[in-house]
N, C-alpha and C positions, 0 to 999 in steps of 0.2 A: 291792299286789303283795308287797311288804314283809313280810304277814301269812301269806304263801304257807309253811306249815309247810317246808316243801324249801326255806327260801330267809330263813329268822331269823334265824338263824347263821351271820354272816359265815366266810369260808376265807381265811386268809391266809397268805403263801408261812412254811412250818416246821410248819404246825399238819398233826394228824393226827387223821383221821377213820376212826374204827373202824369195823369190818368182822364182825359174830360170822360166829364158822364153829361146826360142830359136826360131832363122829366117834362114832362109836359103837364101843364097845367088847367085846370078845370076853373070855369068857370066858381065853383063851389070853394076852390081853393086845395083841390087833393091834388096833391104831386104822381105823376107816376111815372117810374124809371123807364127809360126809351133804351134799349139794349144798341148792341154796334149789332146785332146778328137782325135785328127788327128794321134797324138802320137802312141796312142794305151797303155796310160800311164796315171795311176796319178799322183798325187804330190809325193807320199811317192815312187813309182815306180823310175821314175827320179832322185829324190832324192838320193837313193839305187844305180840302175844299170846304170842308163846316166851321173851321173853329175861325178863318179869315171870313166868313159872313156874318160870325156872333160877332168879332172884334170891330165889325164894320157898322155893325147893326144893320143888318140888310133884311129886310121884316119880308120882304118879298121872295129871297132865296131858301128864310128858314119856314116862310111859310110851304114852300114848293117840297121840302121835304117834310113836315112834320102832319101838316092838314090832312094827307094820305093816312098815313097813322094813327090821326084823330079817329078818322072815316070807318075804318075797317074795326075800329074798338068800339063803333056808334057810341063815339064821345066828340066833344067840340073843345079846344086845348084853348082857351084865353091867353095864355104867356105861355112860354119854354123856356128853364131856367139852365145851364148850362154851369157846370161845377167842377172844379179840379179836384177828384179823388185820387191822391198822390200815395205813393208806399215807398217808403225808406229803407234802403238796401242796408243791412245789415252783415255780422259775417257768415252766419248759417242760415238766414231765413231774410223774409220782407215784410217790414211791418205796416200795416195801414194808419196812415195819418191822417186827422181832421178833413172830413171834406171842405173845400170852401168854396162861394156862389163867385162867379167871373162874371156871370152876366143875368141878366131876366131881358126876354125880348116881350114885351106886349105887340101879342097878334091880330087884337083888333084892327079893323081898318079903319085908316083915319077922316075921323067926322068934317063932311061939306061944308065946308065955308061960303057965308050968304054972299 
């Protein structure tokens, strides 16, 4: 049981368990929060296949998921920022802690060199 990947890593009251969020970003500069149900993504998905292309910076992988997204909100996302919103287990409850930015990937594609 022990070996139960969801269950190796003890939780103990102060510690905090991260959360990636991601927003996509507009040309204009508004953020908007991109859900794991929008995703087409769990947590442990993300976790896995998204969050090794943000730390990669792989502009081609996150475009493959995010441009679809753009598309169907007829918006056009310039960058995708990706942030750890973490909550700290407590003894009765979980509190949310500080989001923080992990990454900004700029989407544009990159200008032809003469």
């Amino acid at each position: 049981f022990i070996d139960y990947p969801m269950y190796m890593h003890p939780h103990h009251y102060g510690d905090e368990i991260s959360f990636p969020v991601f927003y996509g970003v507009t040309e204009t500069g508004e953020e908007i929060e991109i859900g794991s149900e929008e995703l087409g993504m769990n947590y442990w998905f993300m976790a896995k296949a998204l969050m090794p292309a943000v730390f990669d910076r792989d502009v081609e992988a996150i475009r493959t998921v995010f441009e679809p997204i753009a598309e169907r909100r007829g918006l056009r996302f310039a960058q995708v920022r990706c942030a750890d919103r973490p909550i700290r287990v407590e003894r009765d409850r979980f509190i949310a802690v500080d989001e923080t930015t992990i990454a900004i990937i700029d989407l544009a594609p990159p200008k032809a060199s003469r």
